[in-house]
C-alpha positions in Angstrom: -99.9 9.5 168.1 -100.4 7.6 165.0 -99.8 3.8 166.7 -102.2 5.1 169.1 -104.6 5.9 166.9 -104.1 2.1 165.3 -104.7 0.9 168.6 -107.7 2.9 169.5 -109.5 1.7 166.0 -108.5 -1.9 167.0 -109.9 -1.6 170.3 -112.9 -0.5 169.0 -113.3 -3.0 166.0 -112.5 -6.1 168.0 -115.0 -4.6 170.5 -117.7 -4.5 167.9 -117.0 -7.8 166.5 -116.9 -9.5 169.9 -120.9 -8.1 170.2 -121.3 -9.5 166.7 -119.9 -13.1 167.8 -121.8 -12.6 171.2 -125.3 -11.9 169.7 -124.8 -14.8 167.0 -123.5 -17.2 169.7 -127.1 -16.1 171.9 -129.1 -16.6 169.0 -127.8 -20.2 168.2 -128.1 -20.8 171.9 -132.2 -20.0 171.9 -132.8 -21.7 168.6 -131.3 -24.8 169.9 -132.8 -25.0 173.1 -136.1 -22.9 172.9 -137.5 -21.4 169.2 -136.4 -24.5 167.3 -138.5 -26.8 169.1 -141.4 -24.9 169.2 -141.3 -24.1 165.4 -141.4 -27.8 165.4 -143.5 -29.1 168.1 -145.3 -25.9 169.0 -143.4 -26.5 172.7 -141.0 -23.8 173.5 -138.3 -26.2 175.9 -138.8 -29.6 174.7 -135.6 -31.3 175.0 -136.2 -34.1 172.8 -133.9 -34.3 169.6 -135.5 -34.0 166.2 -133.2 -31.9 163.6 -130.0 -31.4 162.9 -129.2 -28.1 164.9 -126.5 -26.2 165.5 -125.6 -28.0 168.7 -125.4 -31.5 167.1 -122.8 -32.9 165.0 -121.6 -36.1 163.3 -119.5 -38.1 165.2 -117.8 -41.4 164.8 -118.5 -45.1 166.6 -115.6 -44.5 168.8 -117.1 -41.0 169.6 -119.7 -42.3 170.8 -118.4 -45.7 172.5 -115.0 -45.0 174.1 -115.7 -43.7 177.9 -112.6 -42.1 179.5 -113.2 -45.3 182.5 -111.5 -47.5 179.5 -108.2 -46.1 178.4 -107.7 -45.7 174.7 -104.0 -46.1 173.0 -103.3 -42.7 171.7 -100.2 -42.8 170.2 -97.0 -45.6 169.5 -93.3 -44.8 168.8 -90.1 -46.1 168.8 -87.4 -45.9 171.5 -85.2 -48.3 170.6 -84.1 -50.8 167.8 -87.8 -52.8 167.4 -88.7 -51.7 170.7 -92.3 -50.0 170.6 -93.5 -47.5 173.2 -97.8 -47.5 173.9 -98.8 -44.2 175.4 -102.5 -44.2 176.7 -105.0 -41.8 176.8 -106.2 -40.8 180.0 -103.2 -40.9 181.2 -102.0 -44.0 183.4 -99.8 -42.6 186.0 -98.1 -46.0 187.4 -94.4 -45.9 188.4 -93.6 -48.4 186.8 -94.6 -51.1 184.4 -94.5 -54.7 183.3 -95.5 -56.3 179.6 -95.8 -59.6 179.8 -96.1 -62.6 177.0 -99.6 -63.8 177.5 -98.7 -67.3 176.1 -95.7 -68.2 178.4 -96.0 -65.8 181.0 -92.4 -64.3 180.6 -91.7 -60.8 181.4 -91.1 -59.1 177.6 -90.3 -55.7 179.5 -89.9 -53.5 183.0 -89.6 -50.0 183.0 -91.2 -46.4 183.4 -93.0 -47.1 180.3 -95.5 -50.3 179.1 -92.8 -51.0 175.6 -93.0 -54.2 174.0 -89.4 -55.9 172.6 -89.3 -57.6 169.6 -86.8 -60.2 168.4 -85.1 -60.0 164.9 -87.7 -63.2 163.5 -90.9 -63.2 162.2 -92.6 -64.0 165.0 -96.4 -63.3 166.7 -96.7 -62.4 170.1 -99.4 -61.3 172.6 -98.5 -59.3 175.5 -100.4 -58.0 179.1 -99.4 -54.4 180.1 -100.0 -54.6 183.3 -99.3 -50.7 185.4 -98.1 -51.3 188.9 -100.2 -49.9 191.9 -103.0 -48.9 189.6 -106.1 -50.9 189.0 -107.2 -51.3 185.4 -111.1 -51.6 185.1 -110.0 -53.6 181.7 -107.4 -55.9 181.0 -104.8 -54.7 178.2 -104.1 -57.2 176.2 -102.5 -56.6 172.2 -102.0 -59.4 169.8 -98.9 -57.8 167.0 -97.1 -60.1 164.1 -93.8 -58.6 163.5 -91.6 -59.3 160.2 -88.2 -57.6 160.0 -86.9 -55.6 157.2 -83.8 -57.7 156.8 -86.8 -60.8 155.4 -88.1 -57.8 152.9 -84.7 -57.4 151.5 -84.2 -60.8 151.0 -86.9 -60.5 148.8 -86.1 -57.5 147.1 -88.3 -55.1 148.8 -86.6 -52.2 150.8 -89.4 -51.9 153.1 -89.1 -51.0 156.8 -89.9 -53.4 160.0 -93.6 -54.2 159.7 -95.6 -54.0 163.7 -99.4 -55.2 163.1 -101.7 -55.1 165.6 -104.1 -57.6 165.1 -106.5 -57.8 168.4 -106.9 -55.1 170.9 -108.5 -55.5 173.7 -108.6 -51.3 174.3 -109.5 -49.0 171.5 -107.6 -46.4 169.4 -108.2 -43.4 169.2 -106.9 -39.2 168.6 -109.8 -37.9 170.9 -110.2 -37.4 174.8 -113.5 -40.0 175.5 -116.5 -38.4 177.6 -116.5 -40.4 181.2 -119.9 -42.7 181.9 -121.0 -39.9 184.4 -121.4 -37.0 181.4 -123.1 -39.5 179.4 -125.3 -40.1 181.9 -125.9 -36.9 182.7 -127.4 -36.6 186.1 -125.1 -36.2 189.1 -125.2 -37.8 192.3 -127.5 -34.5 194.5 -130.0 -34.6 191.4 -133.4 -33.9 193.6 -135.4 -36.3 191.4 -132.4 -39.4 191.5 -132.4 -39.1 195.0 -136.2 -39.6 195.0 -136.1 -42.7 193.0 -133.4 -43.9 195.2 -135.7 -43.3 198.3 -138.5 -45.3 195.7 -136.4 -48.2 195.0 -135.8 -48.9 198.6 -135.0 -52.3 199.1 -135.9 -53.9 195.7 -132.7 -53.1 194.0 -129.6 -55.8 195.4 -126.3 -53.4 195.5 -124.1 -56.6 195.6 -125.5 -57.7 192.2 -123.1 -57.5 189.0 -124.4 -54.6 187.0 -126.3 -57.2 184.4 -128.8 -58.5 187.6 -129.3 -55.0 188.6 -130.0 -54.2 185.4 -132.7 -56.8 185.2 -134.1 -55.7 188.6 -134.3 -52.1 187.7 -135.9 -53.1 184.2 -138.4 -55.5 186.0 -139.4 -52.3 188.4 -140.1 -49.9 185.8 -142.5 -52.8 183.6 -144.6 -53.3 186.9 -144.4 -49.9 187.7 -145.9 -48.5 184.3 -148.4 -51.7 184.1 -151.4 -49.0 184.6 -150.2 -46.4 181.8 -152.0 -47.9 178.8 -154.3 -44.6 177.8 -153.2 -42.2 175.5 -150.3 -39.8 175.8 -151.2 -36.4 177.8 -150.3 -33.1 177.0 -148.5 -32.7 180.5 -146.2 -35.9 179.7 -144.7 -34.4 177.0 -143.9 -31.2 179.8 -143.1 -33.8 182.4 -139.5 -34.2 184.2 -138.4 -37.8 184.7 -139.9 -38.2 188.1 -143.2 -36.1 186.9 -143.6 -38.7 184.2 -143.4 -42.1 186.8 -146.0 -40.6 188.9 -148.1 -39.7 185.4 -147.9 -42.9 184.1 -147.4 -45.3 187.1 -150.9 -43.6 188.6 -152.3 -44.0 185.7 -153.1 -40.5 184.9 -151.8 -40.9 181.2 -150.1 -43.4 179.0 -146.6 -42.9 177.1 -144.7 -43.3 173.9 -140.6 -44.6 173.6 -139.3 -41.6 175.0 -141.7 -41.5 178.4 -141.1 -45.3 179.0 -137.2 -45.0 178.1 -137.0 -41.4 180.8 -138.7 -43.5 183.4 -136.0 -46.4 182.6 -133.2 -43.7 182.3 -133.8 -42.4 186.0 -134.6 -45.2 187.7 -131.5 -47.3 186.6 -129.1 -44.0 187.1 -130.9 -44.2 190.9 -129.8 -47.7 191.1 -126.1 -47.2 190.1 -126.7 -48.0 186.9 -125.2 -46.0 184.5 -127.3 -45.0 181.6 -127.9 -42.6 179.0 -131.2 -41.6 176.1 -130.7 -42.4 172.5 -132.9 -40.9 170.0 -133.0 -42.5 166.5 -134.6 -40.6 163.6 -133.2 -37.9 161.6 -135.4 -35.3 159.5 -135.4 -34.0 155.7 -137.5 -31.3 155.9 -141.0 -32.8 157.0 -139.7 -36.4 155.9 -139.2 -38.9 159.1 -136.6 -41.4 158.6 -138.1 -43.3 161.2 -138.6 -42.7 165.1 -138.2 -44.3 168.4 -136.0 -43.4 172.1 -134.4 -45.9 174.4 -131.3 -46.4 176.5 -128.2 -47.8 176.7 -126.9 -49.1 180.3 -123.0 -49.3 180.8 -121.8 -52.7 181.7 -118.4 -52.7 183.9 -117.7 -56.2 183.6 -118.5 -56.3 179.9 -116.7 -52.3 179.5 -119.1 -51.7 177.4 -122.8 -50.0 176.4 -126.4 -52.4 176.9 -129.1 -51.5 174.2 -132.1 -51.4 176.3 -135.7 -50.5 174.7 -138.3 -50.3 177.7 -141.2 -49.7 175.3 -140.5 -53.2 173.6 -140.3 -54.4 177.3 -136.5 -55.6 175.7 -134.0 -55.4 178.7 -131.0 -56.9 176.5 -130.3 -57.9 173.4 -127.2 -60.7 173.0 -124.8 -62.2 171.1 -125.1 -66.1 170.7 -122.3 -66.6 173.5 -124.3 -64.2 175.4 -122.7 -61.1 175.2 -124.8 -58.0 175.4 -125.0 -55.7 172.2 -124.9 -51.9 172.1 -127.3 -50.6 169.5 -125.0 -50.2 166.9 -124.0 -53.9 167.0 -127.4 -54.4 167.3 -128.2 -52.5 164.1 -125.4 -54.2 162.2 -126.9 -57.6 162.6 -130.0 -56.4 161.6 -128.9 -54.9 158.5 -126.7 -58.1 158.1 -130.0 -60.5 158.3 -128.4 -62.0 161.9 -131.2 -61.4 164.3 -132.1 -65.0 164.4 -128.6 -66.3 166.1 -129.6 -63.6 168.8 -131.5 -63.5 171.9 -133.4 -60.9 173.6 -134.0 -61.2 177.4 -137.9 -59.5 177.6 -140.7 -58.9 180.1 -143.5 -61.3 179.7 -146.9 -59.6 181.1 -148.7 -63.1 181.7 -145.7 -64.1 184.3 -144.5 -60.9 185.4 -141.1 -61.6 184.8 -138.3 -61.5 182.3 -137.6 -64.5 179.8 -135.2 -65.1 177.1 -136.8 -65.0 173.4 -135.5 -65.4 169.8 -134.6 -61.5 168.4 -136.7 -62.0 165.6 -139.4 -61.7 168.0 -138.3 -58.3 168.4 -139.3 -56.7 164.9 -137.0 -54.3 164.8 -138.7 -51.7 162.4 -137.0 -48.8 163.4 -133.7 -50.1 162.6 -134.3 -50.2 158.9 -132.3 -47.8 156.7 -130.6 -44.8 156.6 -131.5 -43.5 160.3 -129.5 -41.0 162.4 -128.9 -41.4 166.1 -128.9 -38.9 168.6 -126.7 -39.6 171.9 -127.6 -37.3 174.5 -125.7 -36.1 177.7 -128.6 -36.3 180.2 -132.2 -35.0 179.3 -133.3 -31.5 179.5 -135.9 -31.8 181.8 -133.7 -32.9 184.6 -134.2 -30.5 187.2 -130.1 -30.6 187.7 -130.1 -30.3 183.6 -128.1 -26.7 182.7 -128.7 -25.7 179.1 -125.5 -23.5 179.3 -123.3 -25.9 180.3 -124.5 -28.1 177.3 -124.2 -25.9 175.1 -120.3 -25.0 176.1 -119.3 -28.6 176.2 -121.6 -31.1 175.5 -122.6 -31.5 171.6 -125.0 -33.8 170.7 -123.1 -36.3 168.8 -125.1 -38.0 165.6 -124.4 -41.4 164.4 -125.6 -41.6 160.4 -124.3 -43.5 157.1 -125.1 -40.1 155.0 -122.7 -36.8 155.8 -125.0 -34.8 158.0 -125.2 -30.7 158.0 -122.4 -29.0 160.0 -124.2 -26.4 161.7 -121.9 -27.6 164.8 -119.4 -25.2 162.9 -121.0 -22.0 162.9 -121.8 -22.2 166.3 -118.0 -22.6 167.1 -117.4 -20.0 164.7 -119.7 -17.5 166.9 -118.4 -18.9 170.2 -114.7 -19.0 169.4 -114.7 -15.6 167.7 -116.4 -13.7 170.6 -113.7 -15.1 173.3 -111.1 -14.5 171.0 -112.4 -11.2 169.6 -113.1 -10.1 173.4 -109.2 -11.0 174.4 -108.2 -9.1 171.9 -110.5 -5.4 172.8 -109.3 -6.2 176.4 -105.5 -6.2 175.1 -105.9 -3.2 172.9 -107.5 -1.3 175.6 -105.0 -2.2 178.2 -102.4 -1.2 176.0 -104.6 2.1 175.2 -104.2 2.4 178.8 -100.5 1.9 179.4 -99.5 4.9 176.8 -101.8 7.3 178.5 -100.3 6.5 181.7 -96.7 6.7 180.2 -98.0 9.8 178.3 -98.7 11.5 182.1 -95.1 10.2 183.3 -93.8 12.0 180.5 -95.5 15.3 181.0 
C-alpha cells in the first residue's frame, strides 16, 4: 500500500510539473514569435530579428558555415603503430577507400576505412581520401607534418609522436551541420517559390555555374525593383515575399534592406539558388548597434556562402584572386583596413548591368564594431514558414565578439522538462495501473 502510495504522489507531481514545463514552454513560444515583436514594433507577427530572445543563441563560425553537403572530420584515432584513422561527419558510407599522396600519386592506404600511414622520419605529406562509388561535392585533401617520438628522445624530451594538420581542405568540427535546404528555408511546393519560378520563365540559364546564375537572378530583381523608390508602406512591412515584389516592383511602395534582400532571397531560391536572410544589429535596451539585412547565396563549386547585399545593389564581394567572400570574411577585412585589395561586382543604373568596382566604393558602415548577426532558417512570412517547427529545431544562431544572453537555455529547460516530466507521469501511471490490475488477480 505504502509503494503505491509513493507512486500515486509521483504520478501526480510529475503530472503537475509537466503543466508547469508545458505553460512556460507556451509562453516562450508566443513571446518569441508574437508579444515580443509587438512590444517592440507595435506588430504582433513580424518575423524580423531584433533582440536577443529565447529562441536565439550564440553560436560559433563553424555553426554557422559548415552545411551537412560538405563533410566535416569529426573525430581521429589510432589503429595501428602511426597509422591514423579520419571518421567524417555525415557519415560517408563507401565500401571501401583509397588515400593517396597528392605529391607523387602513390597509394598511402586501401581499406574499409580512409587511414593515413606514416613512416618512422620526419617527414610532410599531403594525402587525397578519395571514397569509392560515392561522389564527393568537395575534394579531401589534408596537409600533416609528422616527427616521431624516437627524434624527441634523442633530444631529451619523452614526448609522444607529434600528427599536425596543417591545411584542410574540410572543416572540423563536434556538431551535426544544418544542410543548404534548412538554411534556406523554403522547400521545393512553397506556393510563392513556385510563383517566382513561373516569373522567371526563361531569363534564368539552368546550365549556368551557380556564380552566372547568381548574377542573372541579382540583375532581375535590380530591374525589377527600378520603380520602388517612395517610401516604405505600412503593408510592406506585413507583406510575404511574393506580396512585397508586386509592392515594390508596381511601384505601390518603396523598401528598406530587409524588403530588397526578401525579394532577392525568393527569387534566387526559385532559380536554384540557394540562399538564406542575415540580419546584423543587436540591441542594449533601446541602443542600436547598427542595422541592415541581406543574403548570403551558397556557391557549389566554391563550397561555400556569397555575401550578397541587394539594397547596395552589391551582388559579390571578392578576394583579389577572385574568390567570393561570406560576410564574415567580408567583415574581417573590413575591420583589418583590407577593403581596397577587394572587388565588389555591382549594378550600375546608367547601364543596366553589373560591373566590377573597387570595395571601398562600397562604404561598409554597418560593418563597424561590435555588431551581432542573426542567421535565419527561412523567413516567417513564408506562407510554407511553420513557427512550431522553428521553434523545436531551428534556433536562431547569433554571431557576436561580446558573450550574448542565454535565454536559449531556459527555453530548453521548459521544453526538455515537460517531455521528460510527461514520460515520467505516463510511467508512474502505468505502473499505478499494473498493481491494480495485479491487485484484482489477487482477489
Amino acid at each position: 500500500m505504502e509503494i503505491r502510495n509513493r507512486i500515486s504522489m509521483s504520478f501526480r507531481f510529475f503530472l503537475v510539473l509537466s503543466a508547469i514545463s508545458l505553460i512556460g514552454t507556451l509562453s516562450i513560444f508566443v513571446h518569441s514569435y508574437y508579444l515580443g515583436n509587438y512590444f517592440d514594433v507595435h506588430v504582433f507577427h513580424d518575423p524580423r530579428w531584433r533582440i536577443f530572445n529565447f529562441n536565439s543563441r550564440q553560436a560559433s563560425e563553424a555553426d554557422i558555415y559548415n552545411v551537412a553537403e560538405i563533410p566535416a572530420v569529426r573525430r581521429v584515432k589510432l589503429t595501428a603503430k602511426r597509422r591514423l584513422r579520419i571518421e567524417f561527419m555525415p557519415a560517408i558510407k563507401a565500401p571501401s577507400w583509397k588515400v593517396i599522396n597528392a605529391a607523387d600519386g602513390t597509394l598511402n592506404t586501401e581499406g574499409p576505412y580512409p587511414e593515413v600511414q606514416f613512416r618512422n622520419e620526419p617527414h610532410s605529406l599531403a594525402c587525397r581520401f578519395i571514397p569509392q562509388g560515392f561522389d564527393l561535392r568537395k575534394e579531401i585533401l589534408m596537409k600533416f607534418h609528422f616527427h616521431p617520438a624516437e627524434d624527441y628522445r634523442h633530444s631529451g624530451l619523452s614526448w609522444d609522436d607529434n600528427y599536425h594538420v596543417s591545411e584542410s581542405s574540410v572543416p572540423f568540427s563536434l556538431k551535426k551541420a544544418y544542410s543548404v535546404d534548412d538554411w534556406a528555408g523554403i522547400p521545393n511546393n512553397d506556393p510563392e517559390l513556385m510563383e517566382a519560378k513561373r516569373i522567371l520563365g526563361n531569363t534564368i540559364d539552368p546550365r549556368a555555374c551557380a556564380m552566372e546564375r547568381l548574377e542573372e537572378v541579382f540583375l532581375f530583381v535590380m530591374k525589377a525593383l527600378e520603380k520602388a523608390t517612395g517610401p516604405r508602406s505600412d503593408a510592406i512591412q506585413q507583406a510575404s515575399p511574393l506580396e512585397t515584389y508586386r509592392l515594390m516592383s508596381s511601384g505601390l511602395s518603396g523598401g528598406a534592406c530587409e524588403n530588397i534582400s526578401l525579394v532577392y532571397y525568393l527569387f534566387a531560391n526559385a532559380a536554384g539558388i540557394k540562399t538564406r536572410l542575415v540580419d546584423v544589429g543587436g540591441k542594449f535596451g533601446p541602443l542600436k548597434l547598427t542595422g541592415h539585412h541581406f543574403c548570403e547565396s551558397w556557391i557549389p563549386e566554391e563550397a561555400g556562402w556569397c555575401y550578397v547585399d541587394p539594397q547596395s545593389r552589391i551582388a559579390s564581394l571578392r578576394s583579389p584572386e577572385g574568390k567570393p567572400y561570406n560576410f564574415l570574411e567580408v567583415k574581417r577585412i573590413y575591420d583589418l583596413g583590407l577593403f581596397r585589395h577587394c572587388t565588389v561586382r555591382k549594378y550600375d543604373p546608367t547601364t543596366i548591368n553589373l560591373v566590377t568596382r573597387g570595395a571601398e566604393e562600397s562604404g561598409g558602415y554597418y560593418f563597424r564594431g561590435d555588431i551581432v548577426a542573426a542567421f535565419r532558417f527561412g523567413h516567417g512570412r513564408n506562407k510554407s514558414f511553420s513557427p512550431l517547427k522553428d521553434f523545436l529545431t531551428r534556433t536562431t544562431l547569433l554571431y557576436a565578439p561580446f558573450t550574448l544572453p542565454k535565454g536559449y537555455l531556459i527555453k530548453a529547460v521548459f521544453l526538455n522538462g515537460f517531455f521528460l516530466s510527461l514520460a515520467l507521469a505516463l510511467i508512474c501511471g502505468l505502473t499505478q495501473i499494473v498493481f491494480m490490475i495485479n491487485r484484482q488477480r489477487s482477489r
